[in-house]
C-alpha positions as CSV (number, residue, x, y, z in Angstrom):
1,X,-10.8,-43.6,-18.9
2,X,-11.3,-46.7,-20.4
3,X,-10.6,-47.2,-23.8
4,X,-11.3,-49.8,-26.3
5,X,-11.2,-49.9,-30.6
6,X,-13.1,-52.9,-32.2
7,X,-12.5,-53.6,-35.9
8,X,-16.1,-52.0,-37.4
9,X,-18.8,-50.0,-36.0
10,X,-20.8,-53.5,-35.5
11,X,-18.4,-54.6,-33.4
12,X,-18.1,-51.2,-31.2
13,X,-21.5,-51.0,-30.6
14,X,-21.9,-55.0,-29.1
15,X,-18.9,-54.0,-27.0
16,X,-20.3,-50.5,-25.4
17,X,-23.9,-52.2,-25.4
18,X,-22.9,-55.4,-23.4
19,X,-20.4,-52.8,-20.7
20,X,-23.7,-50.7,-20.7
21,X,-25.3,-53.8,-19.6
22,X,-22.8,-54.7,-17.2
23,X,-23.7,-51.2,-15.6
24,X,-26.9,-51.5,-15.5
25,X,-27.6,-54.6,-14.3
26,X,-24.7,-53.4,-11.2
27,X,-26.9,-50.6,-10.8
28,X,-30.2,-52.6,-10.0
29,X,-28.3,-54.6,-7.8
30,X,-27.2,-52.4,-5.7
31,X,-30.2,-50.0,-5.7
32,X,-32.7,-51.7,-6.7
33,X,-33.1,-49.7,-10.1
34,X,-31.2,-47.4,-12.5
35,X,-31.5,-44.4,-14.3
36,X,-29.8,-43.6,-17.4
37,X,-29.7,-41.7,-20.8
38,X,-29.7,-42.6,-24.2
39,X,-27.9,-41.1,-27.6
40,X,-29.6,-40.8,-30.7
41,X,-28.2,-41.0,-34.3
42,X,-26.4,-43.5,-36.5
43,X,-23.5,-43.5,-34.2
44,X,-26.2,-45.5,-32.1
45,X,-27.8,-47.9,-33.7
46,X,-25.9,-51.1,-33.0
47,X,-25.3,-50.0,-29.2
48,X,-29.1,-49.8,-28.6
49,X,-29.5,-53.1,-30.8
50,X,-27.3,-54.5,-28.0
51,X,-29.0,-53.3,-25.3
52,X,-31.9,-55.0,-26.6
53,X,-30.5,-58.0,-26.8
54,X,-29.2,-58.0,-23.3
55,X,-31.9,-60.4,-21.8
56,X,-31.3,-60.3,-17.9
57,X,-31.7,-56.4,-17.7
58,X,-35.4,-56.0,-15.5
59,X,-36.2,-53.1,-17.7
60,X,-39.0,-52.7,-15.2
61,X,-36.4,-51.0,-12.7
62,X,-35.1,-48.7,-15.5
63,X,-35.8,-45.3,-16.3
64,X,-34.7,-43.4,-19.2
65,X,-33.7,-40.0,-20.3
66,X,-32.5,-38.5,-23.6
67,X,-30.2,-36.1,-24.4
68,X,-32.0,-33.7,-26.8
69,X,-34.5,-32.6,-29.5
70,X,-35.3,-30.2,-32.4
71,X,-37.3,-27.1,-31.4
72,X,-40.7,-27.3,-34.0
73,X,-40.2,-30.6,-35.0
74,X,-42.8,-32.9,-34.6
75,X,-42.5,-36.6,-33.2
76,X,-43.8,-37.9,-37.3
77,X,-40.6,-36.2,-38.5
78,X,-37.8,-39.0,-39.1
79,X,-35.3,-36.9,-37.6
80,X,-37.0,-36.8,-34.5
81,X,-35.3,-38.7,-31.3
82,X,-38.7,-39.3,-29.6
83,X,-39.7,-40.9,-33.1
84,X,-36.1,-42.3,-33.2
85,X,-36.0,-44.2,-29.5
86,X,-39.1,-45.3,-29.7
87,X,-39.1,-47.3,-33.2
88,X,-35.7,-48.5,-32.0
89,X,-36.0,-49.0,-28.5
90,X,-39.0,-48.5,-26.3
91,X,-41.1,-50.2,-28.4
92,X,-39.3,-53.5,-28.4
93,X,-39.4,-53.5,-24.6
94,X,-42.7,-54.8,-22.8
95,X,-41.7,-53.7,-19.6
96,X,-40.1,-50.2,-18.8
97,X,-40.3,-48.5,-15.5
98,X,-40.8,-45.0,-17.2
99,X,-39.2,-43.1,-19.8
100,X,-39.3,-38.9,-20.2
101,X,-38.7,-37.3,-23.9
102,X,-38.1,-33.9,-25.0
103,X,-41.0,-32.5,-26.6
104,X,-39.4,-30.0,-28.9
105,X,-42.8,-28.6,-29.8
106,X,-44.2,-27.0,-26.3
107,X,-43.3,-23.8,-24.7
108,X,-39.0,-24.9,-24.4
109,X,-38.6,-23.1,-21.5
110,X,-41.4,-24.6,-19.6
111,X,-40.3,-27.8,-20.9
112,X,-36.2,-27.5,-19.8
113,X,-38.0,-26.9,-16.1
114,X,-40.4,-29.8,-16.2
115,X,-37.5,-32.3,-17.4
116,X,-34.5,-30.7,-15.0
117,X,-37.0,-31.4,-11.9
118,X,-37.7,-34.9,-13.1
119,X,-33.6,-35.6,-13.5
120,X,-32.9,-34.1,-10.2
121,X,-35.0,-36.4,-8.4
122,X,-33.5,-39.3,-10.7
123,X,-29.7,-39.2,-10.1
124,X,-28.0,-41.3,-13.9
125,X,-26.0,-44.6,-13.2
126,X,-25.3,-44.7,-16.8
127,X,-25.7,-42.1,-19.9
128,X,-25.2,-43.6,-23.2
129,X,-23.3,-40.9,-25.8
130,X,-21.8,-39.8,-29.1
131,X,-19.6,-37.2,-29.9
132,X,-20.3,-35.4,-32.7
133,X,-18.3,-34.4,-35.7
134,X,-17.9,-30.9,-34.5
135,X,-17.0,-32.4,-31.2
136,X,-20.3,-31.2,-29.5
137,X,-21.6,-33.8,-26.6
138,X,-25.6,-33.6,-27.0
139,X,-26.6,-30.6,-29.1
140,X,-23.5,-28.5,-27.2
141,X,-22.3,-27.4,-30.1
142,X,-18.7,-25.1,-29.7
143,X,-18.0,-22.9,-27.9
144,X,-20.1,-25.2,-25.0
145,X,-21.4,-24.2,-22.3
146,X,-19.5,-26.0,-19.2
147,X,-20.7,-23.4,-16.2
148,X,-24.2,-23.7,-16.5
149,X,-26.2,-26.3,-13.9
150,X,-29.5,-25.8,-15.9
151,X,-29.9,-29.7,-16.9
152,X,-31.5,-28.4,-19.9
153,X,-31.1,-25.5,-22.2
154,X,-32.3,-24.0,-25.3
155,X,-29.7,-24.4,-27.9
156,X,-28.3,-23.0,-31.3
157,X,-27.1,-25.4,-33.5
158,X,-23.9,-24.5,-35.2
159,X,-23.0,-24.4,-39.6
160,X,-21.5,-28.0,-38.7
161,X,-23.9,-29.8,-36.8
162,X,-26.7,-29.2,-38.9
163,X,-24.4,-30.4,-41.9
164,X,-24.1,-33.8,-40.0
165,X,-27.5,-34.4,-39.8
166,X,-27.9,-33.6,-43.0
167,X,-25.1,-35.5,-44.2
168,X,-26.4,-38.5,-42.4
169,X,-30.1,-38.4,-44.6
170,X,-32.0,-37.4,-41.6
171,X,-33.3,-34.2,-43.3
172,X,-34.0,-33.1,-47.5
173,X,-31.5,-30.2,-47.4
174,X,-29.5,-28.5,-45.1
175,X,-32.2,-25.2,-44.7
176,X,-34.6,-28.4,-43.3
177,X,-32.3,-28.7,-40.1
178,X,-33.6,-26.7,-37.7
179,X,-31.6,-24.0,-36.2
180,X,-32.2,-24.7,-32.4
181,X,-33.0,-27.6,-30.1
182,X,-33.5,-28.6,-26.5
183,X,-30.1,-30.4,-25.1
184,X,-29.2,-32.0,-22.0
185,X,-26.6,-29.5,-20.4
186,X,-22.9,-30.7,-20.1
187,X,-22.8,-30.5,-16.0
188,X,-25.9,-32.5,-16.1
189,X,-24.3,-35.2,-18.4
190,X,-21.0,-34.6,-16.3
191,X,-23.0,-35.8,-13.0
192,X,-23.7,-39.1,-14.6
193,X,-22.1,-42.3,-12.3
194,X,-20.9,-43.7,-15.6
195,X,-20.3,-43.0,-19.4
196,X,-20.4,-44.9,-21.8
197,X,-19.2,-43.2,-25.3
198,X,-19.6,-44.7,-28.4
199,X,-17.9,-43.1,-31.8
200,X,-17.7,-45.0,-35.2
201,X,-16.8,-43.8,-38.7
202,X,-13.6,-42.0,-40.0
203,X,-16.0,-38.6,-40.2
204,X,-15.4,-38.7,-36.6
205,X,-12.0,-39.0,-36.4
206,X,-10.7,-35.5,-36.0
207,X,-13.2,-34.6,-33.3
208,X,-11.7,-37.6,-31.4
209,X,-8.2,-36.7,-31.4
210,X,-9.1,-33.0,-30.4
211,X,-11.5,-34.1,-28.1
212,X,-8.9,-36.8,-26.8
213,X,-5.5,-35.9,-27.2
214,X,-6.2,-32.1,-26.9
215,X,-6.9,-29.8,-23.9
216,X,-10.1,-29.9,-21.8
217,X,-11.5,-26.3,-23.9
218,X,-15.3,-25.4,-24.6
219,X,-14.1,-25.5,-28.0
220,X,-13.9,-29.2,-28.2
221,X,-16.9,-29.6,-25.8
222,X,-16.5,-33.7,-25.5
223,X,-13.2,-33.0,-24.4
224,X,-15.0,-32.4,-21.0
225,X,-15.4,-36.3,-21.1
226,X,-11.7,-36.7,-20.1
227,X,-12.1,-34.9,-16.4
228,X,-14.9,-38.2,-15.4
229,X,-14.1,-40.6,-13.0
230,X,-16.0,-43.7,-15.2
231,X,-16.0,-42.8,-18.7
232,X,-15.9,-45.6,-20.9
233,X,-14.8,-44.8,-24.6
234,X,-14.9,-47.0,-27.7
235,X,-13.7,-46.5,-31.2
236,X,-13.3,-48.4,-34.4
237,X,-10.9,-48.4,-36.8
238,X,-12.0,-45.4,-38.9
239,X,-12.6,-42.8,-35.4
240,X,-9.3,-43.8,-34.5
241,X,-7.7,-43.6,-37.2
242,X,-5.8,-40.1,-36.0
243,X,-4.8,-41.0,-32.9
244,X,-1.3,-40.7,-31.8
245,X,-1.6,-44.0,-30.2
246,X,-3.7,-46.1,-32.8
């Protein structure tokens, strides 16, 4: 693991955005193209802004995935991560070689099966991902799933994770969150070439010292992150702020 803490969550995300780059652009050298996944939320903002802003990526070679969506909610909801990636990031890129969402509002077991063919046929170089406040990576909220090789799963989103989003002004009360999604599986985040993880804000601070100085345990399920060979964490002041070794 590599591990770096920048002073504020500005900072963090030029860091991870600019080593996502790096990645990337290693990726299309060597291949020809990449394939990778993006993270939604406020943890993500200034990462993607990054990305962006990385000019010598050919975004022409890349193709995107994301990690997960309500069940019911439709793309003109802003909570939703299709509505979400592309305000912030498709639609500030001319070029892109092709990008699959979650649609949330189809038959969700049809839709798990249409996406996890499309990903097996597009091994990731890079996924881009937070850690959430309960610890969940994606929508795996605990006890996660690590056995599973579905790519995709239906999932129930736990008391805590729908607080978060609530907490964070994406919905007008806490019976607005729905109460399942669509998530990328952990196995099928696990098989990524390289991580990189991006976790600002003292909120998150207790879910990264469990997630980090803890066992590997379904009960922290980002603890997972610790068994990958190329995982790539970064922190700022107030995530690692309960660390043994801040």
């Amino acid at each position: 693991m590599n591990r770096i803490t920048s002073p504020n969550p500005i900072e963090l995300g030029k860091i991870a955005g600019k080593e996502g780059g790096v990645l990337i652009r290693n990726a299309i050298q060597n291949q020809g193209f990449a394939n990778i996944i993006l993270a939604t939320g406020t943890s993500q903002f200034e990462t993607l802004n990054q990305l962006l802003a990385e000019n010598d990526i050919d975004w022409s070679k890349v193709t995107v995935f994301h990690l997960d969506e309500y069940l019911g909610l439709p793309i003109t909801h802003p909570a939703s991560f299709r509505k979400y990636l592309l305000e912030r990031f498709f639609n500030h890129l001319t070029q892109l070689k092709a990008y699959f969402l979650i649609n949330g509002e189809v038959n969700p077991t049809a839709e798990c099966a249409r996406l996890g063919e499309l990903i097996s046929k597009n091994p990731i170089d890079v996924a881009f991902v937070g850690i959430g406040e309960n610890g969940h990576l994606a929508f795996n909220d605990p006890p996660a799933d690590f056995e599973t090789e579905h790519p995709y799963m239906v999932v129930d989103l736990d008391h805590a994770c729908r607080m978060q989003q609530f907490g964070e002004g994406w919905f007008p009360s806490l019976e607005a969150v729905p109460q399942q999604a669509i998530s990328m599986s952990i196995r099928q985040i696990m098989k990524s070439k390289a991580i990189i993880c991006s976790v600002p804000d003292t909120r998150k601070a207790l879910a990264i010292k469990n997630c980090l100085e803890g066992p590997v345990t379904p009960d922290h399920p980002a603890s997972i992150l610790q068994s990958h060979p190329n995982y790539h964490l970064f922190l700022d002041e107030g995530s690692s702020s309960l660390l043994s070794a801040h």
